[in-house]
N, C-alpha and C positions, 0 to 999 in steps of 0.2 A: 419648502422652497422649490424652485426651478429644478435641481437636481434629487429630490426625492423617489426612494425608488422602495416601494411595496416589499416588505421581507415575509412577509407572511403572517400567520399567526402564531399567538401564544401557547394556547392549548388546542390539541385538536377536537374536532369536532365530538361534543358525546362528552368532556372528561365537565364540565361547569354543571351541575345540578338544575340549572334553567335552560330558558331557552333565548336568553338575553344577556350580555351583559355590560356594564357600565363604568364610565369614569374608574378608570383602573392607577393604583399610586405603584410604579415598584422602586424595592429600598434596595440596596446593595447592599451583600451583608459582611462580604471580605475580597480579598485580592484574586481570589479564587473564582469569582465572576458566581458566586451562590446569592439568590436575587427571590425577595418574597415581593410576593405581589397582592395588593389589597385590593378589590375593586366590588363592583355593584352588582348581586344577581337579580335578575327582574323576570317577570313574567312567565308562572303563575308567582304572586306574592313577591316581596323585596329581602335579600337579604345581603351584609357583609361577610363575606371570602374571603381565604389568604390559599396561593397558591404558589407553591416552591418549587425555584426552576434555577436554571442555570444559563447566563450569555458567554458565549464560544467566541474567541474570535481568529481568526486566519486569516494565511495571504490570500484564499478565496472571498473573503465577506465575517458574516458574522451571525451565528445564531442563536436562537432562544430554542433551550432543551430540554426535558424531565418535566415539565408542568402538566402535571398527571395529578397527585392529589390531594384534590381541593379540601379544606378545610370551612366551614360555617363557624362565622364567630357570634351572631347574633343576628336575628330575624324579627321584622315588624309587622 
């Protein structure tokens, strides 16, 4: 929308095993804002990731944290 505003990224640069990645699903997993995230790694090869993070939120905004290590659930 109109009001849309860029938070940044999920993981930082360097922590996803490729150099791509894709169509990301993430699942909430309690009240505590602990959040897995499944998505696409591409190029070289394709594979399915789960990477465990956490959403922060405050009277400043709201962030995504910890998504450091990735996990590979299966490769084609």
């Amino acid at each position: 929308g109109k009001d849309w505003i860029f938070g940044g990224r999920v993981m930082a640069e360097g922590v996803s095993p490729t150099t791509r990645e894709w169509a990301g699903t993430p699942i909430l997993l309690n009240d505590n804002g602990d959040i897995d995230l499944y998505y696409t790694c591409v190029t070289p090869g394709a594979a399915i990731a789960k990477v465990r993070g956490r959403i922060v939120t405050s009277d400043k905004g709201v962030e995504l944290k910890d998504f450091t290590d990735v996990k590979i659930l299966f490769q084609a």
